[in-house]
C-alpha positions in Angstrom: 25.0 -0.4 45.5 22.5 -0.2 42.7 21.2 -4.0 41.1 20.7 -4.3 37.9 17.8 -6.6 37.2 17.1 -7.7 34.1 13.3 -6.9 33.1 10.8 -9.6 33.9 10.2 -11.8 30.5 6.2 -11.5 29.9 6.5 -14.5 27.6 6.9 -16.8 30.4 3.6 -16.4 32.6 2.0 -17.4 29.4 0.7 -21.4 29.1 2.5 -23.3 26.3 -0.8 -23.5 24.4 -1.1 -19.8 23.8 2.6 -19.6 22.8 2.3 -22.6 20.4 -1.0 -21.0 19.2 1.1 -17.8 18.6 3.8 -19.6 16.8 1.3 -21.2 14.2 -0.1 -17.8 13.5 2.6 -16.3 13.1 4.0 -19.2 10.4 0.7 -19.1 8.7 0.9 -14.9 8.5 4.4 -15.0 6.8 3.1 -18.2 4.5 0.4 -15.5 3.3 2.5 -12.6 3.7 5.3 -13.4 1.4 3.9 -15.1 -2.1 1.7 -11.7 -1.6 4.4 -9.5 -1.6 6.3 -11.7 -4.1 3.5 -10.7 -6.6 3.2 -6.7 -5.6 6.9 -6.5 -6.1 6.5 -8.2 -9.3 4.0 -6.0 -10.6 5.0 -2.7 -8.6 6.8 -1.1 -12.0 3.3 -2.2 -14.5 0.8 -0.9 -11.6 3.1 2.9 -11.6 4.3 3.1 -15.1 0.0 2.2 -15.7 -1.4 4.5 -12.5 1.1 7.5 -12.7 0.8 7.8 -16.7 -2.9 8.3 -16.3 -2.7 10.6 -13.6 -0.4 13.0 -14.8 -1.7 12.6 -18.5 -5.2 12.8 -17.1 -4.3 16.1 -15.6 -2.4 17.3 -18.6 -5.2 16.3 -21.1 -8.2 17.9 -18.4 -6.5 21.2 -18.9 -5.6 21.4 -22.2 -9.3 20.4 -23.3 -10.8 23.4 -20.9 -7.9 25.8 -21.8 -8.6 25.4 -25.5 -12.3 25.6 -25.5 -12.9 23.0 -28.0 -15.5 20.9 -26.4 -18.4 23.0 -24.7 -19.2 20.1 -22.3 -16.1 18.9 -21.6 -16.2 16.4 -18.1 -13.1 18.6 -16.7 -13.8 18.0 -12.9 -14.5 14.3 -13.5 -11.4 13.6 -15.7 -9.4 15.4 -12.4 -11.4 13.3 -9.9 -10.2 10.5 -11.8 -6.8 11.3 -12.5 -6.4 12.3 -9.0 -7.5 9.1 -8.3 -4.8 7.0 -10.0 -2.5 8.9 -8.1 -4.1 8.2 -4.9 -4.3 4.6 -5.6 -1.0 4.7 -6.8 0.2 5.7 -3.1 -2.6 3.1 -2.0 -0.5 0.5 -3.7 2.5 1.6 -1.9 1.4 1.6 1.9 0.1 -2.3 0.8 3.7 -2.6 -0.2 5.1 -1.8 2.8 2.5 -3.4 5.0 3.3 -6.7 3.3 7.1 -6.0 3.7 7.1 -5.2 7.8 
């Protein structure tokens, strides 16, 4: 006949003062965690409508300007590295979204 154990609790060989200690950080991460993600929430549709206009525009506008010629010292590879940028900041902002959020 097989025994079905249930699995040894780990919590229980630790002392009270490291669960309590535990418990307080715990409180005091989700009293930072949530007026933070209150605000990134809040400003999440500013921070992409902002961040994904300048990227794709910044693209756009980078290849326009070398396509047409017009300006002989045009900063092409700069206005990409910064449009390129944006985006990546953009999906920066994200991942801290989600961070905040688990």
């Amino acid at each position: 006949m097989i025994s079905h154990t249930l699995p040894y609790d780990d919590r229980r060989k630790r002392p009270r003062g490291r669960t309590l200690a535990y418990g307080v950080l715990w409180i005091l991460w989700q009293l930072i965690r949530l007026p933070v993600l209150a605000v990134l929430l809040v400003l999440e549709p500013f921070v992409s409508l902002i961040l994904t206009g300048f990227g794709f525009l910044g693209i756009v506008v980078a290849l326009l300007l070398k396509l047409s010629g017009d300006l002989p010292h045009f900063p092409f590879w700069e206005m990409i590295t910064f449009s390129v940028g944006a985006l990546l900041l953009l999906m920066t902002y994200h991942r801290l979204i989600r961070i905040f959020a688990s």
